[in-house]
C-alpha angles and dihedrals in degrees: 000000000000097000124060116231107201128184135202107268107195146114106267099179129051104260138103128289088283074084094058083033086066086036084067109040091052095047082053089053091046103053087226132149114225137242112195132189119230132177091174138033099237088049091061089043090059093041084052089062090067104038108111109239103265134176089247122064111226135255122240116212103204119212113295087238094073103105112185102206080072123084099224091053103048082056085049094063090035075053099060099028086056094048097040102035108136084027117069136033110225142339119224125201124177129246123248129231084232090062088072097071091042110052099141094056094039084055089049092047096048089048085057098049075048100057088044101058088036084076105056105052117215094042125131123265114239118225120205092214117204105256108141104071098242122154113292093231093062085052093056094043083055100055083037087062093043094056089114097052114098112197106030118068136141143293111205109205107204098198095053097046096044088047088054091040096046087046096042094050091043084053096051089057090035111049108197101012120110115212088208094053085069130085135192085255093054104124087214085061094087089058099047097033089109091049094042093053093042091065088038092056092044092062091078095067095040083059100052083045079066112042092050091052101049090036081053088065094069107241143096119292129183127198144214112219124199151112143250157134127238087218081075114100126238104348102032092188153032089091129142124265099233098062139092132216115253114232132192087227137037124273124203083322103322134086084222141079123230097239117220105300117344116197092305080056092049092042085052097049096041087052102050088047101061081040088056116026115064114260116284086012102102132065135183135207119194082228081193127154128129088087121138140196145047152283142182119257094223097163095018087059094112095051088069093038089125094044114097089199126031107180096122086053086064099045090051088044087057092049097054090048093065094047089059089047084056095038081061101048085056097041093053096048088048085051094057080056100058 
């Protein structure tokens, strides 16, 4: 396969490394590639142990507090890509609000990170993934002005940026009114459903504006797929592809909302990605992970012997059940493009 599916490989309960143990065994039934998440070096160097060998090196998402317009944390990321080159694909660290206002110095910094992996070869390239919420086209100016760079590029996160697109058009035809005031509780909902959903409906196209407009630079680009809804309150995304929103009232014959993109939404994205991005120049993670529930461990069983309760097993083992449902939807979409 010419583009790399990578899921998130952590442990998502609290628990012991059986838990990254069953991480492992079910990414090795699933055929996927891993994102993990490391604040710390030797945290990464202990997560490595338990990812499956796999064609595709993984990606390493750095704390959300790295911000790469400060000196310390730009040594932090020349600190990971020098210990893990060969060994790793890419880095990703988020942008910052602040870098808005900054553009010129984000560009020189990232020209530097650049210079300096551009000296040890094997190492893994770093994405500024789009996080703060700041206007798309600014996103797009940014990897523009990076064509050059070699080595940094971008991550488009597509629930970020559909969360901040579907709020932002619902604000422009209701002045003064937050979308993400509102819940799904919130008695005025009945009467603003079909505006709300307009707006939620219309991200999907704001987000392939994007992708066609940053593949179109030439360069690598990795994405962040998942779903959400900015009626959700507190985290509106990170959701699977293959759920609905629940709703006190009923909705053009359902007690549920369509979230952002569903399976037709992530069809959509995957395939303006490989039509925009050159071959073997584009990579996804199923950045999926406010899943809940349980299921039994049925083959796993003799991971948790020496637990008395596994009931986190089983929530971890839920949860990566519904990673390999989504890592299908996105294969076999990749497969209809081969």
């Amino acid at each position: 396969m010419l583009w790399p599916v990578h899921g998130l490989f952590q442990r998502r309960v609290a628990g012991d490394d059986a838990l990254l143990e069953l991480a492992r065994l079910r990414f090795a039934q699933m055929g996927v590639a891993a994102e993990v998440y490391a604040d710390t070096p030797e945290e990464l160097e202990h997560l490595l142990r338990f990812v499956p060998p796999h064609p595709y090196r993984p990606v390493v998402h750095l704390n959300r507090g790295v911000n790469v317009l400060n000196a310390p944390s730009r040594a932090v990321v020349g600190e990971f890509a020098d210990r893990f080159a060969g060994r790793i694909a890419g880095l990703v660290v988020h942008d910052k609000y602040e870098m808005g206002e900054q553009t010129d110095r984000l560009l020189s910094v990232m020209r530097e990170l650049d210079a300096r992996l551009s000296e040890r070869p094997g190492g893994p390239l770093v994405f500024l993934e789009y996080a703060a919420g700041l206007e798309p086209g600014w996103f797009v100016e940014v990897a523009e002005r990076l064509r050059d760079a070699e080595r940094v590029s971008c991550c488009i996160d597509v629930g970020h940026l559909g969360v901040r697109q579907a709020s932002a058009r619902f604000g422009r035809s209701h002045p003064g009114l937050s979308l993400g005031s509102l819940s799904p509780e919130d008695g005025r909902l009945a009467d603003l459903v079909a505006d709300v959903q307009e707006a939620v409906g219309s991200a999907v196209q704001d987000v392939l504006d994007v992708i066609r407009s940053i593949g179109s630079v030439g360069k690598h680009v990795h994405f962040h797929l998942h779903d959400g809804h900015p009626l959700i309150p507190g985290l509106p995304d990170h959701f699977t592809f293959l759920t609905r929103l629940p709703v006190p009232f009923s909705y053009q014959g359902r007690r549920s909302l369509s979230m952002m993109y569903g399976p037709g939404g992530l069809a959509a994205i995957v395939s303006a990605a490989i039509g925009a991005c050159r071959p073997e120049a584009v990579s996804f993670t199923l950045e999926i992970h406010q899943v809940e529930g349980r299921l039994p461990l049925a083959d796993a069983s003799r991971l948790f012997a020496r637990w008395r309760d596994v009931t986190n097993a089983e929530r971890m083992n839920y949860w990566l059940s519904v990673l390999g449902e989504n890592a299908l939807l996105v294969s076999q979409r990749l497969a209809g493009s081969m």
